[in-house]
N, C-alpha and C positions, 0 to 999 in steps of 0.2 A: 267752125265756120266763122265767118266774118259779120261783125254787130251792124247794125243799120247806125252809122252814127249821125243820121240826119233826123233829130228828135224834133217829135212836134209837139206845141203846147195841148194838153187837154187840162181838164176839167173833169174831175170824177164826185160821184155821189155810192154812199154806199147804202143799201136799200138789204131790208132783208132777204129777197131774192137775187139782187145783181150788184154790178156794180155798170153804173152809167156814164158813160165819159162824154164830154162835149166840147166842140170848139172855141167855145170859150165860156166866161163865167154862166151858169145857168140860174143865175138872178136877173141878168140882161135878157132882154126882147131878143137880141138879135142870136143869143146863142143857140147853136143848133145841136141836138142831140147825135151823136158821130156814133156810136155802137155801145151794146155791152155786154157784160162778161157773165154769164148764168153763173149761180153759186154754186148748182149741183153738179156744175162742170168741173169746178176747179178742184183738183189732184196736189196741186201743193202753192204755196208761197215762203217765199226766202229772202232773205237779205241777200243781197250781191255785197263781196268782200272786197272792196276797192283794192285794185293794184297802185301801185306807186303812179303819182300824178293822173290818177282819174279820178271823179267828183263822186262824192260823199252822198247816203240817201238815197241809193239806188236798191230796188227788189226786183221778185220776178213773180209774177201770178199764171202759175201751170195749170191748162186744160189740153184733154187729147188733142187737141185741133191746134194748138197754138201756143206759145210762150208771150205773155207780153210783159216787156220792160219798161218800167214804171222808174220815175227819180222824181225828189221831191226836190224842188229847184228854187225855195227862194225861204231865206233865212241864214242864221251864221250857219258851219261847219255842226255845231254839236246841236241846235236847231235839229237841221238838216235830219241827222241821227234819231234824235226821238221822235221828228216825224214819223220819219219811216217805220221806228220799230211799233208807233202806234197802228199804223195805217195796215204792218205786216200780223200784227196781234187783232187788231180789229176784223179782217178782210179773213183769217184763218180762223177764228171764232164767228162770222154769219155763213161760213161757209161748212161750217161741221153742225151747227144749226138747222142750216137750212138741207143737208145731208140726211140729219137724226128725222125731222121732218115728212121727210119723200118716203122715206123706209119707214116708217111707223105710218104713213099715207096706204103705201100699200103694201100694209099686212107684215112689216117685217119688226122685228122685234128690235129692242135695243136694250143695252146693260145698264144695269146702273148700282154704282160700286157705294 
């Protein structure tokens, strides 16, 4: 299929249940909270593998309902990079978290090596 390539700016927070994204900074008055992303929903997160002449710092955060594509857009080029792979490490660790969580909530067991 074909990418939405009409990005809009957000503003995300990552919380140990979600992730909150907003229209703009959420230190400002004026910023409005625009939706977010349950952590027991998300299924996966990945790096997107830039092709030739596309921008750097791009992932994607999987739930059944949706794909959202996320790019970290301000910094140099290798900036850009360990954003993302923080943001991709970060956002896959509150989300198996908050997973281990729900299942030990209710009743289910979990391993531990």
């Amino acid at each position: 299929g074909v990418l939405n390539s009409d990005w809009k700016r957000r503003y995300f927070i990552l919380t140990p249940e979600s992730m909150m994204y907003f229209t703009g900074d959420p230190r400002e008055e004026d910023s409005t909270l625009k939706g977010k992303i349950e952590l027991f929903m998300v299924s996966g997160v990945k790096r997107s593998v830039p092709q030739a002449g596309e921008t750097l710092g791009e992932f994607e955060v999987a739930t059944p309902f949706r794909i959202y594509n996320i790019r970290v857009d301000d910094g140099t080029n290798d900036e850009k990079i360990e954003k993302m792979k923080d943001w991709v490490s970060a956002i896959n660790e509150a989300a198996q978290e908050e997973a281990c969580t729900l299942n030990f909530k209710n009743g289910g067991s979990v391993g531990v090596n």
